[in-house]
Each structure stands twice: as structure tokens, then as C-alpha cells.
C-alpha positions as CSV (number, residue, x, y, z in Angstrom):
1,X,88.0,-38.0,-60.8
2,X,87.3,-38.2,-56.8
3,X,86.0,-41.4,-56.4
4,X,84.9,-40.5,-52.9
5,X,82.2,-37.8,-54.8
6,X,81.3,-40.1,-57.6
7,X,79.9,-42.8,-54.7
8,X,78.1,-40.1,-53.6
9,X,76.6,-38.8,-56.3
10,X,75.6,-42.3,-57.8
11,X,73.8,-43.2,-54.3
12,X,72.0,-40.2,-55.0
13,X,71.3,-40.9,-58.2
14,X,70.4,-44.7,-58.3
15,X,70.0,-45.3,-54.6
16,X,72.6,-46.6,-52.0
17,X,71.6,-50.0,-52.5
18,X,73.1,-50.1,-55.8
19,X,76.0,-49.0,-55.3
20,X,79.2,-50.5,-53.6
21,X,82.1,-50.0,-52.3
22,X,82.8,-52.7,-49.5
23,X,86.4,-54.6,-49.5
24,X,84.4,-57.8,-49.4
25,X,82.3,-57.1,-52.8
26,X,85.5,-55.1,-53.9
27,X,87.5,-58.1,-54.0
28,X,84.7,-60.7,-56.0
29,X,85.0,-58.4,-58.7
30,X,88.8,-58.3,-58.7
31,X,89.3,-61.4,-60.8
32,X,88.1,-63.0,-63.7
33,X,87.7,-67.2,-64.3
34,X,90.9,-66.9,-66.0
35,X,92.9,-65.9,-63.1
36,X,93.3,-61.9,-64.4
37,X,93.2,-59.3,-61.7
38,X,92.6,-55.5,-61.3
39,X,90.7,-54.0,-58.3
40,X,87.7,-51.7,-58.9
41,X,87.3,-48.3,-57.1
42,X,83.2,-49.0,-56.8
43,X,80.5,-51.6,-58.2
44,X,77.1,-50.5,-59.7
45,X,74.9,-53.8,-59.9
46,X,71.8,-52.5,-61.7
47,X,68.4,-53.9,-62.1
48,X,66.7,-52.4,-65.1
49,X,68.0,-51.0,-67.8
50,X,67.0,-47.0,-66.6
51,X,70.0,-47.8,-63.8
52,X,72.3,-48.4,-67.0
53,X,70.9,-45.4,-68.8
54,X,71.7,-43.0,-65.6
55,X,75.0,-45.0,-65.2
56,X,76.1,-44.3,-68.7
57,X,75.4,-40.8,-68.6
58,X,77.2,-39.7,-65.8
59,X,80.5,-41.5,-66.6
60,X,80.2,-40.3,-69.9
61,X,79.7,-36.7,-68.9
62,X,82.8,-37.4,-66.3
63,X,84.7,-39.3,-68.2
64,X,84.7,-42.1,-66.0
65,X,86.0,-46.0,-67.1
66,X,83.1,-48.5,-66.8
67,X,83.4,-52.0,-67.5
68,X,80.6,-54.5,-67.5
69,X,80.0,-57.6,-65.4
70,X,78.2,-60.9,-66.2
71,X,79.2,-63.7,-64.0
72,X,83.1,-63.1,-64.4
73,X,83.4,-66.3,-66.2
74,X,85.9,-64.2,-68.7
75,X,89.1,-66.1,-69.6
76,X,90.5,-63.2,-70.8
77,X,90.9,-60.4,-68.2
78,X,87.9,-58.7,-70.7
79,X,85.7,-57.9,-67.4
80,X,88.3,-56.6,-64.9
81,X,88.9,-52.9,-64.4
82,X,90.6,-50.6,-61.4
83,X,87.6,-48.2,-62.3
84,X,83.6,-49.0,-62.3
85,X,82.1,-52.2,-62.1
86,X,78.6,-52.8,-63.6
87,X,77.1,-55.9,-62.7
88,X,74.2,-56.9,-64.9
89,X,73.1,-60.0,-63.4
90,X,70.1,-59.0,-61.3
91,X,68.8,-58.2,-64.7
92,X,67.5,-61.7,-65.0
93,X,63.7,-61.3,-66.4
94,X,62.7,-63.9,-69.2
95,X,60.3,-61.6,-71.1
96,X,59.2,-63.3,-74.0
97,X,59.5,-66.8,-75.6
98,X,58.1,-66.6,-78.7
99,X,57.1,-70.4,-80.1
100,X,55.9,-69.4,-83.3
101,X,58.3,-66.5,-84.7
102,X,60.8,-69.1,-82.5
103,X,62.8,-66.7,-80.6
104,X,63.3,-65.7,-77.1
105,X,63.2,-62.2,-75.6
106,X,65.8,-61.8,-72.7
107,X,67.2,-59.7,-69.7
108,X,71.4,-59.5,-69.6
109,X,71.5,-61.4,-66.5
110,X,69.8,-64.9,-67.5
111,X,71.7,-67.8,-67.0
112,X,71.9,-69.6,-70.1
113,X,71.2,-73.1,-68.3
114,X,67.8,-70.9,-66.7
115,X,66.9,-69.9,-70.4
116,X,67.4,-73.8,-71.4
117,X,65.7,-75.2,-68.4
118,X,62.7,-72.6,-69.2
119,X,62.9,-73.3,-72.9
120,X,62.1,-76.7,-72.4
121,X,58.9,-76.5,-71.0
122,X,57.8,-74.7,-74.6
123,X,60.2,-77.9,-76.2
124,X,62.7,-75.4,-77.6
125,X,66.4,-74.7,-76.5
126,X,69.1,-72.6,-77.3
127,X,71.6,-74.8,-79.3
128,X,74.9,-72.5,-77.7
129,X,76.2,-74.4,-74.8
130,X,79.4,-72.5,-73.3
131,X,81.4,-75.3,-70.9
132,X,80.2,-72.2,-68.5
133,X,76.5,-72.2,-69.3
134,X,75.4,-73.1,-65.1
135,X,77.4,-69.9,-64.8
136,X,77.7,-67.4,-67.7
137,X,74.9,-65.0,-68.8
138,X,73.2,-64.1,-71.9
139,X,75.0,-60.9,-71.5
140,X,78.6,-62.1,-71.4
141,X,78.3,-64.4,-73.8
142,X,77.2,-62.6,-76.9
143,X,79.7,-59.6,-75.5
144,X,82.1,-62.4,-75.8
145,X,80.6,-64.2,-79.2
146,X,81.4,-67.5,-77.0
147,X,81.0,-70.9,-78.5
148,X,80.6,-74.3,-76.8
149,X,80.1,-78.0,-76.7
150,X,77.2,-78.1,-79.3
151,X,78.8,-75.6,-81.4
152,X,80.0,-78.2,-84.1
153,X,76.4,-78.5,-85.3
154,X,75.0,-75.4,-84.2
155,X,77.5,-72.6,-85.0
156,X,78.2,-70.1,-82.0
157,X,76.4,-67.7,-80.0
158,X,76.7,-65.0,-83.0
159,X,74.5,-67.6,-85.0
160,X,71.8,-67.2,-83.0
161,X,71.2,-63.6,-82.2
162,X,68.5,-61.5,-83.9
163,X,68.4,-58.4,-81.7
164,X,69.9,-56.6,-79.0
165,X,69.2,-53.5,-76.9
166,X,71.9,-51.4,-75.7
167,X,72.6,-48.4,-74.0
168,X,75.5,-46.7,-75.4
169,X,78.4,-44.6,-74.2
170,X,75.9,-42.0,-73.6
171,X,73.7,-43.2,-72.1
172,X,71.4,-43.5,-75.2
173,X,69.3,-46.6,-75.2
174,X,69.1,-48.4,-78.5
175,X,67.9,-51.9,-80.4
176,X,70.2,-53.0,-83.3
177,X,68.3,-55.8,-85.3
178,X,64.8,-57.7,-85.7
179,X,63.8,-60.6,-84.1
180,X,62.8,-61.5,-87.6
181,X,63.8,-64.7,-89.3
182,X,64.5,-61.7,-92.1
183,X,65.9,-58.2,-92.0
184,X,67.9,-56.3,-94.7
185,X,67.0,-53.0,-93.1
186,X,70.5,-51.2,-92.9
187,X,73.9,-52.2,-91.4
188,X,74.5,-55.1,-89.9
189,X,75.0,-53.4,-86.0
190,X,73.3,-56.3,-84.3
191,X,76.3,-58.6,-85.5
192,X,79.1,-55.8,-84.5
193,X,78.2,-56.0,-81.1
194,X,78.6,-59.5,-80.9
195,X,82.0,-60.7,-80.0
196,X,82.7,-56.5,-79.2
197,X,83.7,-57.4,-75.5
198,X,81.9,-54.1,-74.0
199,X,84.0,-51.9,-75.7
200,X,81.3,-50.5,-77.9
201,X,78.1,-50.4,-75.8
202,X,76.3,-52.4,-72.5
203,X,73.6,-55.7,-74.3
204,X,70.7,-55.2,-71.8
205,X,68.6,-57.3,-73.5
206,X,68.9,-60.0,-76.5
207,X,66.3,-61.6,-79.0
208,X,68.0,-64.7,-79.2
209,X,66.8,-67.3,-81.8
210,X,65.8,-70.9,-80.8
211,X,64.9,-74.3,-82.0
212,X,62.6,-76.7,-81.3
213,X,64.3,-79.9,-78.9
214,X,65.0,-82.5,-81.4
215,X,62.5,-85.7,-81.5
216,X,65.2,-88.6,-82.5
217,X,67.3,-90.3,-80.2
218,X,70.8,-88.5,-79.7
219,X,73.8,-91.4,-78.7
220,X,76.3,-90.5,-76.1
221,X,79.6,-92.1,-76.8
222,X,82.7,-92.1,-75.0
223,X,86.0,-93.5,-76.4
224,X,89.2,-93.8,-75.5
225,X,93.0,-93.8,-77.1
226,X,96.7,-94.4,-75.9
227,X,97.1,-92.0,-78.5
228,X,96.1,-88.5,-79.6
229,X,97.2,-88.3,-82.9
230,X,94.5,-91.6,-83.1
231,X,92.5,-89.1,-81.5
232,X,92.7,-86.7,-83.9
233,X,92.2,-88.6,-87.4
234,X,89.3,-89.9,-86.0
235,X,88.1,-86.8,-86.0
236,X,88.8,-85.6,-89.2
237,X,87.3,-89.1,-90.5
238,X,84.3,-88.3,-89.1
239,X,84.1,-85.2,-91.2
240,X,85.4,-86.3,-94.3
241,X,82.6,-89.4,-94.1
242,X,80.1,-86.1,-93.8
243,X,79.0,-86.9,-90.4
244,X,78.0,-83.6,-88.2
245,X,77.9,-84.8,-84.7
246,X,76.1,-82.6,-82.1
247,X,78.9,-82.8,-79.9
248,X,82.5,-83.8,-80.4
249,X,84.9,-82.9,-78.1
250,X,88.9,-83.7,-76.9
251,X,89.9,-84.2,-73.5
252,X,93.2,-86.4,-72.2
253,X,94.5,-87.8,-69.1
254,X,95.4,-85.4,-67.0
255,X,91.9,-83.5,-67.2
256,X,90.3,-86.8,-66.7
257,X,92.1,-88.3,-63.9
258,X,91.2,-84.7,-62.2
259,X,87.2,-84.8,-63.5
260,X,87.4,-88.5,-61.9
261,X,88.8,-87.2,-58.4
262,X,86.5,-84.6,-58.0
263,X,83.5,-86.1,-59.0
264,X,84.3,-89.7,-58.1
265,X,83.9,-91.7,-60.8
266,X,85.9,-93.9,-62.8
267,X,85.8,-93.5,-66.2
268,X,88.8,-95.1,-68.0
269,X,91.5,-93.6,-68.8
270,X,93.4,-93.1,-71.6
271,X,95.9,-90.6,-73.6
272,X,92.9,-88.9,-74.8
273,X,89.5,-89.2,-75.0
274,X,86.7,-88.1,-77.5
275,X,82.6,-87.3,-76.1
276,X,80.6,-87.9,-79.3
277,X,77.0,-87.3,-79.4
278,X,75.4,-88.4,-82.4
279,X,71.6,-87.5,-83.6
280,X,70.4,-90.6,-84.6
281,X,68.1,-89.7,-88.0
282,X,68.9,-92.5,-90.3
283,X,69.8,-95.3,-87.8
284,X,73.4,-95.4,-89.8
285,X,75.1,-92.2,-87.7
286,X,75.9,-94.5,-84.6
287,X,77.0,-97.6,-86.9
288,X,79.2,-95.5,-89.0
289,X,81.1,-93.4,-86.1
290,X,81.6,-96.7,-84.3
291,X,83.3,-98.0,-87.4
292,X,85.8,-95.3,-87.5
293,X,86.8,-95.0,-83.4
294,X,87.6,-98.6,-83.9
295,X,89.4,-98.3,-87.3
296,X,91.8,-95.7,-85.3
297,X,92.5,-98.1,-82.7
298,X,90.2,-96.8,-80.2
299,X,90.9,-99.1,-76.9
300,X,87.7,-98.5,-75.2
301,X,84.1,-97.1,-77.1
302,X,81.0,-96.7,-74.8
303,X,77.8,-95.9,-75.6
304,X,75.8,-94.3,-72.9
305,X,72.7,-96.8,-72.3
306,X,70.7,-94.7,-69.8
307,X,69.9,-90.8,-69.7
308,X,72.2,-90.7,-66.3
309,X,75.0,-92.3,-67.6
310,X,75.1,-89.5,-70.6
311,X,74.5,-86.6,-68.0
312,X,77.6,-87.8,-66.3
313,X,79.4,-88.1,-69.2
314,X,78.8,-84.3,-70.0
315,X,78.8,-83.4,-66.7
316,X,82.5,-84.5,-66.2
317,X,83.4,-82.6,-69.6
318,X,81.5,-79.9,-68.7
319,X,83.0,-79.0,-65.2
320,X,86.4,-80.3,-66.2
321,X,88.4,-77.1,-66.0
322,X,87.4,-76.9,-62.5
323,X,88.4,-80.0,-61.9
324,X,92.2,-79.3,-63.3
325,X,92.3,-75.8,-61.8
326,X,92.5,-78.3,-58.8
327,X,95.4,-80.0,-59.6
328,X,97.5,-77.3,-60.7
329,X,99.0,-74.0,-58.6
330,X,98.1,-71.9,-62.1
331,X,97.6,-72.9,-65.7
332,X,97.1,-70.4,-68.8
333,X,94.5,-71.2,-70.9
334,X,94.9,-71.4,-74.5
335,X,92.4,-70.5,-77.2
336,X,93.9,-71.1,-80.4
337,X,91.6,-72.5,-82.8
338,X,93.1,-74.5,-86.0
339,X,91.6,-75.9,-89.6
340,X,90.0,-79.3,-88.7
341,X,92.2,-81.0,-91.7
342,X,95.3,-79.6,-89.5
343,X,94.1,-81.0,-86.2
344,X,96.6,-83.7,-86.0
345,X,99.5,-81.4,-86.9
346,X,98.2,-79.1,-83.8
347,X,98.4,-81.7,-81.2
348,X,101.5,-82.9,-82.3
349,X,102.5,-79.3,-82.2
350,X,101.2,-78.9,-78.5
351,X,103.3,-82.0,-77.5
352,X,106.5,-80.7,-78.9
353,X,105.9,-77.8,-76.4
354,X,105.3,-79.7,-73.9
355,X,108.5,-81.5,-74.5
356,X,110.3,-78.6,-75.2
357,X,109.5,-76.3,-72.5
358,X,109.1,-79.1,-69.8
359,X,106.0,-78.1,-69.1
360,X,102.6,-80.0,-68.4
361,X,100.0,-78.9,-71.0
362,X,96.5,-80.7,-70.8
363,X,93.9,-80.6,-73.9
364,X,90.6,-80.1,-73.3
365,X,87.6,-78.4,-76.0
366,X,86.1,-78.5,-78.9
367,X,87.4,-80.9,-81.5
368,X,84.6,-80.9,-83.9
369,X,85.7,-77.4,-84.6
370,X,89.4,-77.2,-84.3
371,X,89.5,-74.9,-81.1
372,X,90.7,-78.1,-78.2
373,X,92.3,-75.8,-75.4
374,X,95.5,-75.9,-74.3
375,X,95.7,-75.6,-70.3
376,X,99.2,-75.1,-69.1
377,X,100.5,-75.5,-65.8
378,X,103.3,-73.7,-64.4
379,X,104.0,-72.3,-60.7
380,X,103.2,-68.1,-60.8
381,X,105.9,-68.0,-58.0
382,X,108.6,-69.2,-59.9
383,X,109.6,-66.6,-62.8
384,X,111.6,-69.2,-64.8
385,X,108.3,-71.2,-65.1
386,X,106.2,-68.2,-66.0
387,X,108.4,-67.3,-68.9
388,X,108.2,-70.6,-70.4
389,X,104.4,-70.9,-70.0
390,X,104.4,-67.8,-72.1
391,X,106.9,-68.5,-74.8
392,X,104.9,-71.7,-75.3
393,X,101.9,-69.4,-75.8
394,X,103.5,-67.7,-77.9
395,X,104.7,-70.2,-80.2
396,X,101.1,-72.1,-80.3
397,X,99.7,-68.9,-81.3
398,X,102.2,-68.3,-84.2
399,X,101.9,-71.9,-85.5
400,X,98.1,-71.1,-85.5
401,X,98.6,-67.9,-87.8
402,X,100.7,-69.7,-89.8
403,X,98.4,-73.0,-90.6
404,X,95.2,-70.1,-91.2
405,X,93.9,-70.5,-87.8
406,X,93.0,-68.1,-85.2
407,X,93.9,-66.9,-81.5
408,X,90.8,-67.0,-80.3
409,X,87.9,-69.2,-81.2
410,X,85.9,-68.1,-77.8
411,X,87.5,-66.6,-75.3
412,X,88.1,-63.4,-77.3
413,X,90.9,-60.8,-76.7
414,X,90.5,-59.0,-73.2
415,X,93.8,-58.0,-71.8
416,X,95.5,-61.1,-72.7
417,X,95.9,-61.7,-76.5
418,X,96.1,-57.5,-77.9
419,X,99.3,-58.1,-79.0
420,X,98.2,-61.6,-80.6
421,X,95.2,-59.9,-82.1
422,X,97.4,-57.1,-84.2
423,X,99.7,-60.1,-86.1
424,X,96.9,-62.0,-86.8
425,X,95.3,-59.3,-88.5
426,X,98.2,-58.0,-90.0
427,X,98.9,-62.0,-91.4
428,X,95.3,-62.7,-92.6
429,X,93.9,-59.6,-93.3
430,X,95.5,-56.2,-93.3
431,X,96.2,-53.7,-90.9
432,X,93.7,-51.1,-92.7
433,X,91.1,-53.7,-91.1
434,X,92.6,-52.5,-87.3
435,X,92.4,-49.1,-88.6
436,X,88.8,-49.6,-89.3
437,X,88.0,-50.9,-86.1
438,X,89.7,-48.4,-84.6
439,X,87.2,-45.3,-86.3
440,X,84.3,-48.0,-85.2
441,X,85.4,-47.9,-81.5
442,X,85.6,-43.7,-81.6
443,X,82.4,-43.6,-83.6
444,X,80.3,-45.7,-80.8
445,X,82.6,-44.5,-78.0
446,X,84.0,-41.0,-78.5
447,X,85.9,-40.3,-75.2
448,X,87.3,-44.1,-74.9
449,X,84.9,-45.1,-71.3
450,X,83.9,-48.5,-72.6
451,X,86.5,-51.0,-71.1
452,X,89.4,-49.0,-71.9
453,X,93.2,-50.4,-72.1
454,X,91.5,-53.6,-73.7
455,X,90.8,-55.3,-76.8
456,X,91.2,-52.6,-80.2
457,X,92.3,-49.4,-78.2
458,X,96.0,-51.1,-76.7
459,X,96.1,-53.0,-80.3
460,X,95.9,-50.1,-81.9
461,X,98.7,-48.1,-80.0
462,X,100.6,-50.7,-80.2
463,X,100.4,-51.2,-84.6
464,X,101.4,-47.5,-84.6
């Protein structure tokens, strides 16, 4: 395809300002949050959901690679291309917010801390919180099926989607779902598209469901360890004594003493860390998780005492892999996610890597739900290094397999984990399931436009 006439043709077709092709833009689309590169030939930012429709129908009819583009906040290489950028985030119109069928009508583009911030003034939220939520958009996130900091209560971003539009490989423009708190009406298609990573179709818009803010006080607490296997049956007593925090996440010293430099604060330090919030119903919640940091030898246990002190609290957790991308010349990010009863085993596992491979390898993520993230730092200029970052990968993602984990509880696939994505599959469930995606991906996306190279289609070449 002639790039040069495609330009022209789109400026034509959608109008010049829309459509880029400046070094300067070229290179802000060149690389994802998780350090993945590929240049694209042109960027198409639209604005309504007719620019995606006209978009769609002339790659398809030339057979041109489009890839779609939230805020880049991918982990995964799942949003860079050397074809067509399209940048959804203009498309940021809050349609609906519907506070008796309790569910919001959205635009691609919205920022999911804009949807909350707007959701409040109706006392609703969206229970989803991606570390990323200041950045990532509605779009990119249910392309992604991403999780987050209140997911141990709340489920992920799939558990909270009712509808989608989307305009498909040819440019037809399509809703999969109801926002109904009820709908047996045919296949589940809404769902399929969640977690897809734009290989099946572009989410324009999303009836997302939402909840009213909780009216009982929810208890920030902060504690600390010299030890993270401490750490870590701490949290799996929390579970077994049937306690659901709201938030309950993992984070050590290395990715504190970097959240404490950039932000200036000085939180104590420790091995690791846990950043409980408990919904106080009962009164006994707080009592009870107390009881059990300090019966695992927790050093330090602070309970926020103003609403400040708890917004730094999640502040620093929340920005915290900015804060070790800092510190470090590269790190790979980890997405494993493991049975909370093997929790223990896994960060014992993560040390003996560490150890083994010489490498520095900081936790930081979800506890409550098994899927803490590995971040491990090597030097991309020295090839020695770089190998041993990613035989350590490697071997955290085969002990995950092997205890009935995953390779991904978030991030998703992209570019980075195809491989990782066929022997899981072929360990837990059975290659005739890759096959089936496979027909899936041709049925929604006959000639293979839809972020190609990524995801399914290289998993697939490579089971053959």
C-alpha cells in the first residue's frame, strides 16, 4: 500500500485535521507504558464514531493494519503498530448516567478518574480502579479486561460492562449487549470483546455498570514487615477469617524508597508493605485485620486518621511504578497472577530469582487477588543482563502454569506474552480452545487488519 496516497485520500475523506503524519506526533505513538516500540506510518485521531466508521472501511477495502489508541498506558506492546494509528481519546463525551437503571453511558475516550469524579456528583462510582486510572480510558481498559486496586472486592473491568458499540472490521457499526441488569438474548458478544485487545473490533462507546458510593466509613491502613513471606500469610489469613477488604495490595522497599523520593514523604520502610482498606460495616473489620498484621509480626500498622493522610497513602501506591521507572535504566514488568493459598510460595519463588539471576526484582500489585507484579531491572545495553531478565520471566511464568495460575491477570497478551499464552492454554485447557479463537478472530476480522502480528494470530502460527 502507498502510504503517501492513503494520507491523501483520508485527508480527503475525514479532513486534514485528523489525520497525521508529523515526526513529532509520529514518535508519541511509537511506544507504549511498557517500554514496547514500533513506529506508525500515520495517525488518525477521530472524534465521533462516523470518523471510525469511514476509517474502517477504507482499510478494510485496502487491506490496511489499524491499531487502536487509548492513552498508551499498554504494558504489553498491545497498542503499537508500524501501520495506522487510531487515537480514540478525543472521543471523550459522558452521555448518560443513568441513577436508576445504575449505569453509565460512555464515549471511548473518558478518563476513568473523569467518569469517577463525574460519578460522584450523582453519589455513584465505578468500582474498577487501574493503578493508571488519571491516565487510561474507558476504551483501553475494557479492550484490555484490566483490573486494579479495588478489584479484590469488586471483580475487574469485565464485571462491570453491560454494553458496548463497536465498529467492526468493516466498518459496520454495532451494539453487543443491554444495559440491562438482565439479558439472555443470544451470545454472550458483549463479554468476547472484553479483554479482546482490538483484535476483533474498535469499543466506541461502553454502558458500563455502577454503584452507589458506599455510606460507612472505609479504614486506610498501612503496615509494614522485615519480611514478605510475613507479608504474605497475612494475607491469606485475612481471607481464610472471610474478610473482603476493598483494597489490599503488596508493595516492598525498593518501590517505596522510590514513591518516597519522588513524592517526598517518609513513610517507613520495610521489606514489604501491605495498603489495606477495610469497609467498616460491623465495627469488627478494622479490630479483626489489626489482630492478624500483628499476629504476623507486622513492625509498624497505621491507620490513616484524616482523609489526606489516606489520599497519600493511595497516591504513593498509585503512582508507584512511575516512581521505580525512575530508579531503574529499564525494568520488565511481570503479570503473572497466582492462587491466593500459593501466595507465599510465589514470593518466595520471585526471591529465588532474584538470587539466582542476580537481578533486582521489586513487587508491587494486587495481593488480595494473587496478581503482585514483578518489576525487574536490568540494563537494555548490556545483552548479558537482558537475557537473564528474560529467563527469569520465563521461569515465573512456568511456575505460574504449574501452581494453576495465569500469565496475565491484567496486562493481557500484546506482543509480549504470545508465546506464554499458547502453553498456558495448552496446560489448562486445550489447544482445540486456540483453535477456536482462532475461527473467532477470522469470523470478526476476515482479512486479519485488527492489530495484526499480536495476541491469537502469532499464537496461532506459532501452535502449528
Amino acid at each position: 500500500m502507498d502510504f503517501g496516497k492513503a494520507v491523501e485520500e483520508l485527508r480527503l475523506l475525514l479532513g486534514d485535521d485528523k489525520v497525521f503524519t508529523d515526526e513529532e506526533i509520529l514518535d508519541k505513538y511509537s511506544r507504549d507504558m511498557g517500554g514496547f516500540t514500533r513506529r506508525p506510518r500515520l495517525v488518525v485521531r477521530a472524534s465521533c464514531v462516523e470518523d471510525v466508521s469511514k476509517l474502517l472501511r477504507y482499510c478494510s477495502s485496502h487491506k490496511i493494519p489499524l491499531t487502536v489508541w487509548g492513552a498508551g498506558t499498554s504494558l504489553t506492546g498491545a497498542v503499537v503498530t508500524d501501520s495506522v494509528i487510531l487515537d480514540l481519546s478525543a472521543m471523550t463525551r459522558i452521555l448518560k448516567v443513568d441513577t436508576v437503571n445504575y449505569y453509565a453511558h460512555v464515549e471511548a475516550g473518558v478518563v476513568l478518574e473523569q467518569l469517577n469524579n463525574t460519578l460522584k456528583e450523582y453519589g455513584f462510582f465505578f468500582p474498577p480502579d487501574p493503578a493508571s486510572s488519571f491516565l487510561c480510558t474507558v476504551g483501553g481498559a475494557i479492550a484490555e479486561g484490566a483490573g486494579g486496586l479495588r478489584c479484590v472486592k469488586y471483580g475487574t473491568v469485565k464485571d462491570w460492562v453491560l454494553a458496548v458499540k463497536v465498529v467492526l472490521a468493516s466498518g459496520d457499526v454495532v451494539v453487543f449487549g443491554e444495559p440491562l441488569a438482565k439479558n439472555r438474548a443470544g451470545y454472550n458478544l458483549c463479554q468476547l470483546l472484553v479483554g479482546s485487545e482490538g483484535t476483533l473490533g474498535v469499543i466506541v462507546e461502553a454502558w458500563l455498570k455502577i454503584a452507589p458510593l458506599p455510606e460507612f466509613d472505609i479504614r486506610r491502613i498501612y503496615a509494614v514487615f522485615d519480611d514478605w513471606s510475613d507479608a504474605g500469610r497475612a494475607i491469606i489469613q485475612i481471607r481464610t477469617n472471610r474478610i473482603v477488604p476493598r483494597m489490599l495490595e503488596f508493595f516492598d522497599r525498593v518501590g517505596l524508597e522510590a514513591a518516597n523520593k519522588m513524592h517526598g514523604t517518609s513513610l517507613p520502610v520495610g521489606e514489604a508493605m501491605l495498603l489495606i482498606d477495610v469497609e467498616e460495616i460491623t465495627g469488627k473489620e478494622l479490630p479483626r485485620v489489626l489482630q492478624i498484621l500483628e499476629k504476623n509480626h507486622a513492625r509498624v500498622v497505621r491507620v490513616a486518621e484524616t482523609e489526606e493522610e489516606a489520599e497519600q497513602l493511595l497516591q504513593i501506591r498509585a503512582t508507584m511504578y512511575l516512581a521505580i521507572r525512575s530508579v531503574t535504566k529499564e525494568v520488565m514488568v511481570e503479570d503473572v497472577c497466582v492462587p491466593i493459598d500459593r501466595i507465599v510460595d510465589y514470593l518466595d519463588k520471585v526471591q529465588e530469582l532474584s538470587r539466582k539471576y542476580g537481578l533486582t526484582i521489586s513487587m508491587n500489585g494486587h495481593a488480595g487477588d494473587g496478581n503482585i507484579h514483578p518489576l525487574i531491572f536490568y540494563d537494555p545495553d548490556n545483552p548479558e543482563e537482558v537475557k537473564r531478565a528474560e529467563q527469569a520471566v520465563r521461569d515465573l511464568v512456568r511456575f505460574a502454569i504449574e501452581v494453576g495460575g495465569t500469565i496475565t491477570g491484567e496486562h493481557g497478551v500484546g506482543i509480549q506474552k504470545m508465546r506464554e499464552l499458547v502453553e498456558q492454554l495448552e496446560a489448562h485447557n486445550g489447544l482445540e480452545t486456540l483453535k477456536l479463537m482462532q475461527r473467532i478472530k477470522k469470523a470478526f476480522d476476515p482479512d486479519n487488519i485488527l492489530n495484526p502480528g499480536k495476541y491469537i494470530d502469532v499464537s496461532w502460527t506459532q501452535s502449528r
